[in-house]
N, C-alpha and C positions, 0 to 999 in steps of 0.2 A: 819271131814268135811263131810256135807251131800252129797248126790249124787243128785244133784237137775238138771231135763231133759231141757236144752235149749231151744229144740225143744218146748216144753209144751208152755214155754214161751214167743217163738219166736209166735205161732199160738196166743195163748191168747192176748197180747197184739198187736200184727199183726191185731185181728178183733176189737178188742175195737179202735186202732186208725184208722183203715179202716170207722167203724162206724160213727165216728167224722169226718174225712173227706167229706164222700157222706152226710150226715146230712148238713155239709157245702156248696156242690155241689148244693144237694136238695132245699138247701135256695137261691142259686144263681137263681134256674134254674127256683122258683117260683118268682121270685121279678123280673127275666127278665134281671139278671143282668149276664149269663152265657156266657156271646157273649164280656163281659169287660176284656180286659188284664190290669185291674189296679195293680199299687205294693201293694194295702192294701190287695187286694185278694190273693196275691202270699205271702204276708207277712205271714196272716195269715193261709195258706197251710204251711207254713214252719214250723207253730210255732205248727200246731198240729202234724205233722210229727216228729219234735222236742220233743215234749214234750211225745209222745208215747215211743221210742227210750228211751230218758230218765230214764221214768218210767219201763221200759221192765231192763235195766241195773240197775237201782238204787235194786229194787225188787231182783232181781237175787243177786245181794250184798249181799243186807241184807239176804236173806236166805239159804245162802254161808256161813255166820259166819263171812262177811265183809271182805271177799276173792275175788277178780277175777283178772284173768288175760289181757291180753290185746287182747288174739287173738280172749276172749271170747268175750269181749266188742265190737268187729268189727262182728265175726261173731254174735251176738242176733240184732246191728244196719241195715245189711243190710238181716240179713234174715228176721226182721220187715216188712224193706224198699218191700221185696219181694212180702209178702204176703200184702202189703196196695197196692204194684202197679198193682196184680193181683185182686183186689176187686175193685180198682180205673178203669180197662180198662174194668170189666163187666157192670159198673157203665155207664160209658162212649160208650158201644155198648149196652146197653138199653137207653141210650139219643138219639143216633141217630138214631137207628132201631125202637124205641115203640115211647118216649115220645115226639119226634121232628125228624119227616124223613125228613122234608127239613133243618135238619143242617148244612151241604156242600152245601148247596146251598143260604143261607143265609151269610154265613161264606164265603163264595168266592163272594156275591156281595159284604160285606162290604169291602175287599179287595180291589175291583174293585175299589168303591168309594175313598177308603184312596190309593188307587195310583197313581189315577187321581186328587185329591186334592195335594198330596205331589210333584210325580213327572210329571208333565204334560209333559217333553217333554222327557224323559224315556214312555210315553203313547201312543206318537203318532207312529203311519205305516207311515216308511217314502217314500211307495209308494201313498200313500192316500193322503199322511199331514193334516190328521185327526185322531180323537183319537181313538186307537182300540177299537171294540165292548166288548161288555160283554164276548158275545160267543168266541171269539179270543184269550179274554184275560181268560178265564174258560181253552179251551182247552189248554192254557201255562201253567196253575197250576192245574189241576187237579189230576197231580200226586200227589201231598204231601201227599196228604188222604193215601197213600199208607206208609208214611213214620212216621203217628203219631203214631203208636204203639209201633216202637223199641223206637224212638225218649223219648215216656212216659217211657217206661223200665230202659232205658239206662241213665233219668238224675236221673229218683228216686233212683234207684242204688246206683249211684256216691254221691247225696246228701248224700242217708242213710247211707254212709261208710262214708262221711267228716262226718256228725252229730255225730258220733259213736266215730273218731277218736280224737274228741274236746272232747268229752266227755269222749274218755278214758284215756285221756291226765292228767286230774282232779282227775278222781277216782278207776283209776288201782291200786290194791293193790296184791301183790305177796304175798303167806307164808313165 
């Protein structure tokens, strides 16, 4: 059995699927379409995430001698997952710090808009019996800004260890 380094492989394919991600990002963020929570955009976030992981295990496989074991398939899935969500959040503070500094502020009128279209009487100050301001309803949510980063961490994580463990379910193979 060769001695083949995890690690090696965890970075390697860690940047190549990070590459593909922001590449994806990059195309949202030119076409205007980065402000959309559609499923086809979260689909295919998933599928390149997926298909990195994959590839990071399938590879490892084969140059194993078609050996691996299970805790390896979790550990190269979410130390992928690691290194794409660390290239995902540098990505993500060069969109809102260089490419687009009014992103929070964008990103919290549309809010503004879809709360007041959805829940109008969740909107209104029931001292006024009018609909809160922009500004009222900003300084209610201004915090979450504070919460996107673990929030990013924390589901890519969890994703890349379910991804890993579907997969290792398939192709775990013990000596």
């Amino acid at each position: 059995m060769k001695n083949i380094s995890a690690r090696n492989q965890i970075i390697n394919f860690g940047l190549i699927t990070s590459f593909f991600g922001v590449s994806f990002s990059l195309m949202q963020f030119f076409l205007g379409t980065h402000y959309e929570n559609d499923p086809i955009s979260l689909l295919i976030s998933f599928i390149i995430l997926f298909s990195g992981i994959a590839a990071c295990i399938l590879n490892f496989k084969k140059k194993n001698n078609g050996i691996i074991k299970l805790n390896t398939i979790l550990k190269l899935g979410t130390g992928l997952s690691s290194v794409y969500v660390v290239v995902s959040i540098i990505y993500f503070l060069l969109l809102i710090n260089i490419f687009e500094p009014t992103y929070w502020d964008t990103v919290w009128q549309m809010s503004y808009e879809i709360a007041i279209a959805e829940n109008p009487e969740q909107m209104t100050n029931p001292q006024t019996n009018s609909f809160w301001t922009f500004e009222e309803f900003r300084s209610y949510i201004e915090w979450t800004e504070n919460i996107v980063y673990p929030f990013i961490i924390g589901v890519n994580l969890f994703i890349g260890f379910m991804f890993s463990l579907v997969i290792g379910v398939f192709v775990q193979k013990s000596e």
